[in-house]
N, C-alpha and C positions, 0 to 999 in steps of 0.2 A: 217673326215677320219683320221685314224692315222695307223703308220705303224713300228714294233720295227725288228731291225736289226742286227745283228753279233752274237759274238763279233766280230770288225772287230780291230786289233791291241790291244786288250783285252776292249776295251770296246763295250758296248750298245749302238747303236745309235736309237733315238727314238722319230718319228717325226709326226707332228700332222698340217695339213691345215686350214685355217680360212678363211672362206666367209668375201667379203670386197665387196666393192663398193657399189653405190646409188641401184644397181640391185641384187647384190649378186651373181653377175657373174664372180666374180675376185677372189682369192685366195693367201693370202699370208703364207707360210711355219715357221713352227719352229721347233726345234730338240735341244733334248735336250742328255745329253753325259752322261752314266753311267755306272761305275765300275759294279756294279751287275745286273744281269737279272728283270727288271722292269714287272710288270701288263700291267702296262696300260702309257701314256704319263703324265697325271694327276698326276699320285703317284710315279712318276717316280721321285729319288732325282739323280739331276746333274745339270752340268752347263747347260745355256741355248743359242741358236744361233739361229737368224733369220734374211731372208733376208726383206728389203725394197722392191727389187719388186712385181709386183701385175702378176698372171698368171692366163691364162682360165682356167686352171681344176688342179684341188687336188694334183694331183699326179707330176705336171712339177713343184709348188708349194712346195713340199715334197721334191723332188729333188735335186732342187737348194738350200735348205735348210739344206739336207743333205752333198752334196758337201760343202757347205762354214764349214761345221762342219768339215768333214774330213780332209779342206786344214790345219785345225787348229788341227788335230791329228797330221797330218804328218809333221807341224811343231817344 
C-alpha cells in the first residue's frame, strides 16, 4: 500500500507500508520526502524516513511514518 501526499511546506510526502512479522500481520511505514511531484514511492528521488515500530494495518503504519517525516520538515 502506498500513499503520495501534499505538497505540505513545498514538498511531497510519500509513503509506502511493508508486511513484517512471522504472519505477515505487522506492518512497518516508510516515507520518503520530495521536492517534485513523484509516480509512484519506488521512483520517487528523496530522502528517506522510517519508523522501527511494527502496526496492525497499513495505514496507522503510513502514518506514523509520515508524522516522524514531517516532525523533521518542521524542524
Amino acid at each position: 500500500m502506498e500513499r503520495i501526499s501534499g505538497p505540505i511546506y513545498g514538498i511531497y510526502v510519500v509513503s509506502y507500508a511493508c508486511e513484517m512479522g512471522e504472519l505477515g500481520n505487522e506492518y512497518v511505514g516508510y516515507t520518503k520526502l520530495c521536492e517534485a511531484p513523484p509516480d509512484d514511492f519506488w521512483h520517487a528521488a528523496g530522502s528517506i524516513t522510517h519508523g522501527d515500530t511494527r502496526f496492525r494495518s497499513a495505514s496507522q503504519a503510513m502514518d506514523n511514518s509520515e508524522d516522524l517525516a514531517l516532525r523533521l520538515l518542521r524542524n
